[in-house]
C-alpha positions in Angstrom: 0.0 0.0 0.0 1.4 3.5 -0.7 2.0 5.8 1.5 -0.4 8.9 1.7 1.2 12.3 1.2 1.9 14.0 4.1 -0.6 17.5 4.4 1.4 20.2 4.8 1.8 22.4 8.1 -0.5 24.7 9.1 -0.1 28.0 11.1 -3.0 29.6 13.0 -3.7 32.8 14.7 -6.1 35.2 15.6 -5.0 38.8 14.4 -6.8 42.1 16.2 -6.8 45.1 14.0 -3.3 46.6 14.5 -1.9 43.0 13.7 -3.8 42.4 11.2 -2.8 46.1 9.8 0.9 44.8 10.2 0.6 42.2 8.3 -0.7 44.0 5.3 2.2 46.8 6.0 4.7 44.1 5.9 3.4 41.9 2.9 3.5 45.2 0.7 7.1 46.0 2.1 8.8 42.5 2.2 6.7 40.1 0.0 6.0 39.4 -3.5 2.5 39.1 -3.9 1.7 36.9 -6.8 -2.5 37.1 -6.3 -5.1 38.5 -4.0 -8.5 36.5 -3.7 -11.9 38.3 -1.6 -14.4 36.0 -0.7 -17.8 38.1 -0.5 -20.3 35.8 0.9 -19.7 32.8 3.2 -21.2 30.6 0.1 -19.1 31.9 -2.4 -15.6 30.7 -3.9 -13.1 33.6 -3.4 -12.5 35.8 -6.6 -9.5 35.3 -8.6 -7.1 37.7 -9.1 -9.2 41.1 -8.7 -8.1 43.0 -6.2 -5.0 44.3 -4.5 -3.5 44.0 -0.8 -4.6 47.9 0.2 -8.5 46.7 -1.7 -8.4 43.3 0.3 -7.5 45.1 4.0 -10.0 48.0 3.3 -12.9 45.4 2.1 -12.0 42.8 5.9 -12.2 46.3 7.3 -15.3 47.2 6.8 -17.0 44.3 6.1 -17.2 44.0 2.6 -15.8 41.1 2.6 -15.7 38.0 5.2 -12.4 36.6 4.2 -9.2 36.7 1.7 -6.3 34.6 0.3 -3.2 36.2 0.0 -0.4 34.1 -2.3 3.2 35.7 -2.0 6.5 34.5 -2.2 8.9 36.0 0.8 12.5 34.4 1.6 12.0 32.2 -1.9 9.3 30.2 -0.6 5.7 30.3 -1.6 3.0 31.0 1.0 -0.6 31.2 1.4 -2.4 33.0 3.8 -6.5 33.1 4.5 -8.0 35.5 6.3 -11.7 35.0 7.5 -13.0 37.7 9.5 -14.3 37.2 12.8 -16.6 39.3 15.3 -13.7 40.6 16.8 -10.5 39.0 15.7 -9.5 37.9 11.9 -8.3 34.1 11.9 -5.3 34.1 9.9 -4.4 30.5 8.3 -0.8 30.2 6.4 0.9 27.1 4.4 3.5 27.1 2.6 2.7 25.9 -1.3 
């Protein structure tokens, strides 16, 4: 029997607003961002390609949104991060790709 492919590592936390602002700050200053993804509606896929970080952190903001992916390559490895925004934290979900 073969062996099943091992499911790569997850990181989770719970980012208040500054944090969350951080991140953003940092991912525009450090990171290449290869694609930005909002998910509108809790029943909808996220939308490819469309918007940009400052679009993605405005729409969690205010509530335009309830979640993003964010792909970006920093220290020549490929990550992605979800965002899904929370009453009052957003849950912030990375893997590497």
């Amino acid at each position: 029997m073969a062996e099943a492919p091992a499911l790569p590592t997850l990181h989770v936390a719970e980012l208040d607003d500054a944090t969350l602002d951080a991140l953003f700050t940092d991912l525009g200053a450090l990171a290449r961002v290869e694609s930005v993804r909002l998910k509108l509606t809790e029943d909808a896929y996220a939308e490819r390609g469309v918007s940009s970080l400052e679009q993605a952190r405005e729409a969690l903001r205010t509530g335009r949104c309830v979640g993003a992916q964010l792909c970006y390559t920093h220290g020549g490895q490929t990550w992605l991060d979800t965002l899904i925004r929370g009453p009052k934290t957003t849950r912030l979900t990375r893997r590497a790709v």
